[in-house]
C-alpha beads as a LAMMPS data file, in Angstrom:
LAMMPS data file: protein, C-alpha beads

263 atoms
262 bonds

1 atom types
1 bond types

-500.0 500.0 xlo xhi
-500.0 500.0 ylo yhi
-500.0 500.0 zlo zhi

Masses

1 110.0

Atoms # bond

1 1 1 0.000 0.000 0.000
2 1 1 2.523 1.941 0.835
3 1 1 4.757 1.398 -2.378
4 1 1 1.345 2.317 -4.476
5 1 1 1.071 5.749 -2.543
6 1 1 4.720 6.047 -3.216
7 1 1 4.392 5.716 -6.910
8 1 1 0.773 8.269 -7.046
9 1 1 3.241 10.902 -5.237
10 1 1 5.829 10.083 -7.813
11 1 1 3.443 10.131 -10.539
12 1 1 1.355 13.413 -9.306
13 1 1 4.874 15.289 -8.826
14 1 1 5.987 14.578 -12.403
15 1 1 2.915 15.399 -13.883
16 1 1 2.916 18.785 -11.983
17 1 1 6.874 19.401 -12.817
18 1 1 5.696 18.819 -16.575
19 1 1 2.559 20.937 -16.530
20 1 1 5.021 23.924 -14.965
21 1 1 7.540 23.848 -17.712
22 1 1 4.983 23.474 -20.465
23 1 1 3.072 26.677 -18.903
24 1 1 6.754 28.406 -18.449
25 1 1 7.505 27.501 -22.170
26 1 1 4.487 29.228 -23.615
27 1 1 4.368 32.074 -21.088
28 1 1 3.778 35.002 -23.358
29 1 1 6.057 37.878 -22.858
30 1 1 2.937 40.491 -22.423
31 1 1 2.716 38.644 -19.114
32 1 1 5.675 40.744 -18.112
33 1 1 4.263 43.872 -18.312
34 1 1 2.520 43.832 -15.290
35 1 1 5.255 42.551 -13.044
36 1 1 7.208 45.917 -14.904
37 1 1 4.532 48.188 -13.737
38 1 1 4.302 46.947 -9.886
39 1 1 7.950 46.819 -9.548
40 1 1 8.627 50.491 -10.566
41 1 1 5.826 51.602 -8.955
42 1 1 3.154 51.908 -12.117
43 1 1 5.910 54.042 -13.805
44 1 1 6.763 52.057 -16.774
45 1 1 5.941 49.033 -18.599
46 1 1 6.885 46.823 -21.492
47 1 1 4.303 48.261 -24.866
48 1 1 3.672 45.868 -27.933
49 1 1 5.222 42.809 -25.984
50 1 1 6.103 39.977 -28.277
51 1 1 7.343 36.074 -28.079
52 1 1 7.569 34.609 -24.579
53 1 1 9.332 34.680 -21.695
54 1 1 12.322 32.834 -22.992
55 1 1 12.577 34.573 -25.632
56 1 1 10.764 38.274 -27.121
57 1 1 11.034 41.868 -27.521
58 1 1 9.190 45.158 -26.128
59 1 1 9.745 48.585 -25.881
60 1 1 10.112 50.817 -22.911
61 1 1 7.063 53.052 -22.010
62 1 1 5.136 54.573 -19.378
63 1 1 2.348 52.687 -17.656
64 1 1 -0.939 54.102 -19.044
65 1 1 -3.491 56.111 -16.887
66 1 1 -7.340 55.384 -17.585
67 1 1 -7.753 54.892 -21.652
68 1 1 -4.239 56.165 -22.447
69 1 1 -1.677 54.503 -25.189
70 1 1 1.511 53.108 -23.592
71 1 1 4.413 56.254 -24.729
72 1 1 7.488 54.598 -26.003
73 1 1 10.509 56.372 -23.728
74 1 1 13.206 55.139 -25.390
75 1 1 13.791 54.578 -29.476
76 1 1 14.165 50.960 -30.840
77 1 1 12.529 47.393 -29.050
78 1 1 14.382 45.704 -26.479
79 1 1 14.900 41.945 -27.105
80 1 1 15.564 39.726 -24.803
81 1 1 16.760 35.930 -24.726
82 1 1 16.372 33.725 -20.881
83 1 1 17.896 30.712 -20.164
84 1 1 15.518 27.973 -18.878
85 1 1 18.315 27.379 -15.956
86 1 1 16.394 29.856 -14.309
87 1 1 13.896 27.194 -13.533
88 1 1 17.030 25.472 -11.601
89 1 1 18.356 28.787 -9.765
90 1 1 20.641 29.641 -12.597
91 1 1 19.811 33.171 -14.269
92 1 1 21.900 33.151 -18.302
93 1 1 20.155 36.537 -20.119
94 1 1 21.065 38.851 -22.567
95 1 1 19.518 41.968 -23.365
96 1 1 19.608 44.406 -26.748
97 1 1 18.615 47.331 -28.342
98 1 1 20.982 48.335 -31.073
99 1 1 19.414 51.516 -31.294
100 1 1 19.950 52.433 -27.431
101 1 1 22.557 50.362 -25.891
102 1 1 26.430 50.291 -26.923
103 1 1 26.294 46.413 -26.764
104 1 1 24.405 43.546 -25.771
105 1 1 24.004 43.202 -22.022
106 1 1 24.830 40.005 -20.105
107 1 1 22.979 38.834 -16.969
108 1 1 24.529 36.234 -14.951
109 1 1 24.097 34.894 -11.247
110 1 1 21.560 32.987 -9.446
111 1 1 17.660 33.996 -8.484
112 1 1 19.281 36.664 -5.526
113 1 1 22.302 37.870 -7.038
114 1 1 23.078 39.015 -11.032
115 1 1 26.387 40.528 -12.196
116 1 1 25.834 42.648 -15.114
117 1 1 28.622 43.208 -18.006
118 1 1 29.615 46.770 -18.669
119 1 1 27.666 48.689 -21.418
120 1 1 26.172 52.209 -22.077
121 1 1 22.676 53.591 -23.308
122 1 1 21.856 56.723 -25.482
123 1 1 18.543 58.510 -23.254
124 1 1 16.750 61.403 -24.640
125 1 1 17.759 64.655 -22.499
126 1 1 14.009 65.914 -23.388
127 1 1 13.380 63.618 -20.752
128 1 1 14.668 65.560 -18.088
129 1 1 11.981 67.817 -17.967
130 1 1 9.362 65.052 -16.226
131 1 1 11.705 65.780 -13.096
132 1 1 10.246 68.579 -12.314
133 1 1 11.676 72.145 -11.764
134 1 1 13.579 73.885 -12.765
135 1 1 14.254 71.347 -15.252
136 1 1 10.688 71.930 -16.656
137 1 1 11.083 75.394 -17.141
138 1 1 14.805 75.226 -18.615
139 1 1 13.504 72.296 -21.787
140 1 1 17.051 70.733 -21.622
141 1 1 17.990 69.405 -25.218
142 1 1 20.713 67.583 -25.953
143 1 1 22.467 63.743 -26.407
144 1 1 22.604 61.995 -22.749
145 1 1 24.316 58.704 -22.105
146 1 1 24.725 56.207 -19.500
147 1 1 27.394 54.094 -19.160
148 1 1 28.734 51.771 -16.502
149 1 1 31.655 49.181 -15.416
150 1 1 30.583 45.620 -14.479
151 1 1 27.434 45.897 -11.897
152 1 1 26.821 43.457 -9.207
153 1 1 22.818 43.528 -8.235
154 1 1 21.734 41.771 -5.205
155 1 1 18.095 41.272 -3.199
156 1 1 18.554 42.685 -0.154
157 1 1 16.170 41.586 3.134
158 1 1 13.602 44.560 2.823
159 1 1 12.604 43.311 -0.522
160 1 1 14.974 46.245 -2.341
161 1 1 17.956 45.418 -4.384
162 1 1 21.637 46.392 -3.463
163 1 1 24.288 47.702 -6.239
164 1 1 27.574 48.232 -6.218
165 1 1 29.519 49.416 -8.645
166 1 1 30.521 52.852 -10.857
167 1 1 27.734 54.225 -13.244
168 1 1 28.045 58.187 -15.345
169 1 1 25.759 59.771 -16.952
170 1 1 27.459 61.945 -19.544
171 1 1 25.181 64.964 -20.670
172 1 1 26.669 66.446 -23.643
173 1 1 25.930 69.746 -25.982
174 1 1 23.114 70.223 -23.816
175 1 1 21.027 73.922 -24.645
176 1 1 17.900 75.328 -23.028
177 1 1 14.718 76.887 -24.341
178 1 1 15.868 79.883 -22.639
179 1 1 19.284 80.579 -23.511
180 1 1 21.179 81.762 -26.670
181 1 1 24.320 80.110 -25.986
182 1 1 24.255 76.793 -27.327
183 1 1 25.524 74.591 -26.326
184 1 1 25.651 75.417 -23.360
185 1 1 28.515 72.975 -22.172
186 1 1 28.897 69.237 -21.461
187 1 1 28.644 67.056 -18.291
188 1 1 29.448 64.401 -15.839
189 1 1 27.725 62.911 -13.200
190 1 1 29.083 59.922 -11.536
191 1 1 27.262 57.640 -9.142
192 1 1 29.268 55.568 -7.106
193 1 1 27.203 52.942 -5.852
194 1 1 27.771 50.966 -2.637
195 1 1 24.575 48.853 -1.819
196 1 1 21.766 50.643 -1.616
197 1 1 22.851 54.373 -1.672
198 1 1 25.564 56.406 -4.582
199 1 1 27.825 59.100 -3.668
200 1 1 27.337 61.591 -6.710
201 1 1 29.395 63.885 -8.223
202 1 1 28.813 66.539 -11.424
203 1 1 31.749 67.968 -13.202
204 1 1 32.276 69.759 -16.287
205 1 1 33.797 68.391 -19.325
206 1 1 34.056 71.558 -21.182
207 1 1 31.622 74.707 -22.533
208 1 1 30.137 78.470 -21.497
209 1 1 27.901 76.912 -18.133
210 1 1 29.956 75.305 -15.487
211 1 1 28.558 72.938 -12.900
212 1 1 29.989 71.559 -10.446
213 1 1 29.102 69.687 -7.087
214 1 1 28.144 66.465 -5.203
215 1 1 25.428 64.955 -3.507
216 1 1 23.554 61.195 -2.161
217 1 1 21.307 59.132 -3.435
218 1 1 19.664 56.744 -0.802
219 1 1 16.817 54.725 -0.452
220 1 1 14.878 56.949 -3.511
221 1 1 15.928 60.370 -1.826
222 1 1 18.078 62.562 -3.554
223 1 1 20.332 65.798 -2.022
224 1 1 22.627 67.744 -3.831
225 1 1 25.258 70.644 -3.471
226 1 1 26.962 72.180 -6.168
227 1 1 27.271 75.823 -7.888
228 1 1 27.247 77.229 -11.256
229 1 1 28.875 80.133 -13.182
230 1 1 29.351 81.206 -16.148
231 1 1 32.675 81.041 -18.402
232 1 1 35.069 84.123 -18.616
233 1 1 33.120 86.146 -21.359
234 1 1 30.041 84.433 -21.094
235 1 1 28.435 86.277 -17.848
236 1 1 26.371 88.612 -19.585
237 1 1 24.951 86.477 -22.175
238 1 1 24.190 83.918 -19.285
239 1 1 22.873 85.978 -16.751
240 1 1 18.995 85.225 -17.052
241 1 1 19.709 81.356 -16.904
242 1 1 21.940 81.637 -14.095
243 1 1 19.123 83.433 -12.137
244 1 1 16.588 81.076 -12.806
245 1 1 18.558 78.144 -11.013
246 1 1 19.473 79.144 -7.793
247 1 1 20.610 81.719 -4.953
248 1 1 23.720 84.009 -6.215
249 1 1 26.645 83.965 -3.525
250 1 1 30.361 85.024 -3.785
251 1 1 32.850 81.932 -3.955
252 1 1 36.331 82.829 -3.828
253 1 1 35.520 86.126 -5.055
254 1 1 33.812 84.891 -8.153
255 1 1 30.287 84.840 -8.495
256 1 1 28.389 81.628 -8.545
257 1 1 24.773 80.056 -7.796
258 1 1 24.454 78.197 -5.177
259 1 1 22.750 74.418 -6.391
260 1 1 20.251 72.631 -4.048
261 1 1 18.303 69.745 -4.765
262 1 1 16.689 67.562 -2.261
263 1 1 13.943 65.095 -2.440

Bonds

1 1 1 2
2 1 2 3
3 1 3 4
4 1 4 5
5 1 5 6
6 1 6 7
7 1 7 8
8 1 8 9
9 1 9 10
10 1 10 11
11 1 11 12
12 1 12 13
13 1 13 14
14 1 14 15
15 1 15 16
16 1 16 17
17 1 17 18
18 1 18 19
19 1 19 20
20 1 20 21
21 1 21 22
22 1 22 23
23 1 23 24
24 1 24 25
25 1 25 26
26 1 26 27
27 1 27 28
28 1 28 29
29 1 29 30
30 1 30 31
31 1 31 32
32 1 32 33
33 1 33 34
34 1 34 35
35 1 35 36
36 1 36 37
37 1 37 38
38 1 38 39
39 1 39 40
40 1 40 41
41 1 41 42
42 1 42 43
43 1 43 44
44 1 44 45
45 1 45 46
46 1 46 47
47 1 47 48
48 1 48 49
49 1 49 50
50 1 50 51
51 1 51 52
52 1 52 53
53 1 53 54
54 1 54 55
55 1 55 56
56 1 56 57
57 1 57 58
58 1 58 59
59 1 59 60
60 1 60 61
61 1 61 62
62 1 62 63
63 1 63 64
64 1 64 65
65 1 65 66
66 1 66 67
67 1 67 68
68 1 68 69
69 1 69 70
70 1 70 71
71 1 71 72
72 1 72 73
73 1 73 74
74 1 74 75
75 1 75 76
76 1 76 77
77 1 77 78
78 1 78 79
79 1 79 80
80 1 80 81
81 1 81 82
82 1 82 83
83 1 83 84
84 1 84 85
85 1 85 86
86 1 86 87
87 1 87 88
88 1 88 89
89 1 89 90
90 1 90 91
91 1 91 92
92 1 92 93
93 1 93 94
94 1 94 95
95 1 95 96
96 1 96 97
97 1 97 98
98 1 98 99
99 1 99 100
100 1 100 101
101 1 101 102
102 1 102 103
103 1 103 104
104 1 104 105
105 1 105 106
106 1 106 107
107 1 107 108
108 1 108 109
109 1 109 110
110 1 110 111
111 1 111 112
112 1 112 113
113 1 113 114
114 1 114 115
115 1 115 116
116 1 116 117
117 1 117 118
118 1 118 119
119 1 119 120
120 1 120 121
121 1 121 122
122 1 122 123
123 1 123 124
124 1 124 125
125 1 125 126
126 1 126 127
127 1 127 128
128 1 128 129
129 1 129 130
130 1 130 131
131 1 131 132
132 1 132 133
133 1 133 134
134 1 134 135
135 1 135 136
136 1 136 137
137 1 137 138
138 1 138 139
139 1 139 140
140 1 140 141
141 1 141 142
142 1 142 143
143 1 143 144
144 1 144 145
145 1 145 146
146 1 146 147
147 1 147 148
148 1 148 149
149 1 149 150
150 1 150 151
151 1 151 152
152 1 152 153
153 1 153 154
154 1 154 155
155 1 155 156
156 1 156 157
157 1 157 158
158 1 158 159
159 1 159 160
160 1 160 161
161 1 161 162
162 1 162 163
163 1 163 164
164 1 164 165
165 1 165 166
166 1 166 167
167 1 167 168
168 1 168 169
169 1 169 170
170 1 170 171
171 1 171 172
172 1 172 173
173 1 173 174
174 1 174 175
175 1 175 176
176 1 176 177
177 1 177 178
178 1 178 179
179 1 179 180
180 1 180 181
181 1 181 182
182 1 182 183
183 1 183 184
184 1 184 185
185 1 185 186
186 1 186 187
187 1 187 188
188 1 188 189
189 1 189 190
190 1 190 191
191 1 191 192
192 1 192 193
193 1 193 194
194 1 194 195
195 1 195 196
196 1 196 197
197 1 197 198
198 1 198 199
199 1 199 200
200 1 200 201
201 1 201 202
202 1 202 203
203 1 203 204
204 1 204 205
205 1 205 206
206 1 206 207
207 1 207 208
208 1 208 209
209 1 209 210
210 1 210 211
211 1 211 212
212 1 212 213
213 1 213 214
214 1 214 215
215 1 215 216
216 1 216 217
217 1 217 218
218 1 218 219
219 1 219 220
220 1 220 221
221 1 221 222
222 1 222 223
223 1 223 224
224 1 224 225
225 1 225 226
226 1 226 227
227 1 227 228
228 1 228 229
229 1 229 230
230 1 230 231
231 1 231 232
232 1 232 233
233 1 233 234
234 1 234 235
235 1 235 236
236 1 236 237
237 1 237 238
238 1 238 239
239 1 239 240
240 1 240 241
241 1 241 242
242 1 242 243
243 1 243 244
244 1 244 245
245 1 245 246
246 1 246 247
247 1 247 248
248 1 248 249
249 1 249 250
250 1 250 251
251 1 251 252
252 1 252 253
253 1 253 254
254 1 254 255
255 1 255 256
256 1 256 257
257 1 257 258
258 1 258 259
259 1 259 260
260 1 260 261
261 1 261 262
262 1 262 263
């Protein structure tokens, strides 16, 4: 009797193992979409989802509100390609976009714990203006890219995930709406991530607009210090734009604006 029960269990186990893969096969990738949305908080979401899980291709938008279209954010599809080792703890993915990102991305580790292989990503600088001012009121234009070294990604115990690693975000020949020098300059900002906060800092690569400064990011909040002043020759023409993003103090005997951001 007991053999018999041994072999139903058997039986009843295999049958469910089976019936899991076959569902995990087939998954369609449009399934993702929602998992997107609840893990960044309803803020974007995979549009025109294609293939399955294994294997498919999106692009990036932002979760719809009521009756509204998904918005593509970013230009091209991303495809992606998933290992089935995942179903044994094992994660093997790539990730591309050749109109975005430098070079496919690799995704290795287990189900707690990914390393990612160093590429960059071409993001519209119109974007910046959804952060809110004074970003909205200066229209940034320009090419923004970021890039970063080999990324470790871990689950942390609160359900967040832990990086470590360098990431920049170049922003270069950026103009404004309300300025007639243009460009205005190029930047860096460099996140230096140690779990789950970065140590930031902004420097100028070259142009009429200098900005400089440093700042956290932790746990979603942001904080910033930094000034900005205009290039020898460039004060007058600059002047407006200067006033528009901050206090004016005397640094040094130079004039600057002061920078603070905090979230």
């Amino acid at each position: 009797m007991m053999r018999g029960l041994g072999r139903v269990l058997m039986w009843t186990a295999v049958a469910l193992l089976s019936a899991l893969v076959t569902v995990s096969i087939f998954l369609p990738a449009a399934w993702l979409a929602p998992l997107l949305e609840s893990r960044t908080g309803g803020r974007l979401t995979l549009g025109d989802a294609q293939g399955s899980l294994w294997h498919g291709s999106a692009f990036i938008g932002a979760a719809p509100s009521g009756r509204d279209a998904v918005t593509a954010l970013l230009p091209g599809r991303f495809a992606w390609r998933l290992s089935p080792l995942v179903l044994l703890g094992r994660v093997e993915a790539t990730l591309e976009n050749a109109q975005v990102l430098s070079t496919a991305v690799s995704i290795r580790g287990s189900w707690s714990a990914w390393n990612v292989s160093p590429a960059s990503m071409v993001l519209p600088a119109e974007r910046l203006a959804a952060l809110g001012a004074p970003l909205n009121t200066l229209q940034p234009s320009g090419k923004m890219q970021l890039g970063w070294q080999p990324l470790t990604v871990a689950r942390n115990t609160g359900g967040g995930v832990d990086v470590n690693g360098v990431m920049t975000l170049d922003l270069l020949a950026m103009a404004s709406r309300l300025s007639p020098v243009k460009p205005l300059g190029s930047y860096r900002l460099r996140f230096d991530w140690q779990g789950r906060q970065a140590g930031l800092t902004l420097s100028t690569l070259g142009g009429a607009m200098l900005l400089n400064g440093s700042g956290k990011l932790q746990d979603g909040h942001f904080q910033f210090s930094g000034s900005a002043e205009a290039a020898a020759g460039q004060e007058e023409k600059l002047a407006t734009l200067l006033s528009l993003l901050g206090q004016r103090r005397q640094v040094n005997g130079r004039n600057v604006i002061g920078l603070e951001f905090k979230s």
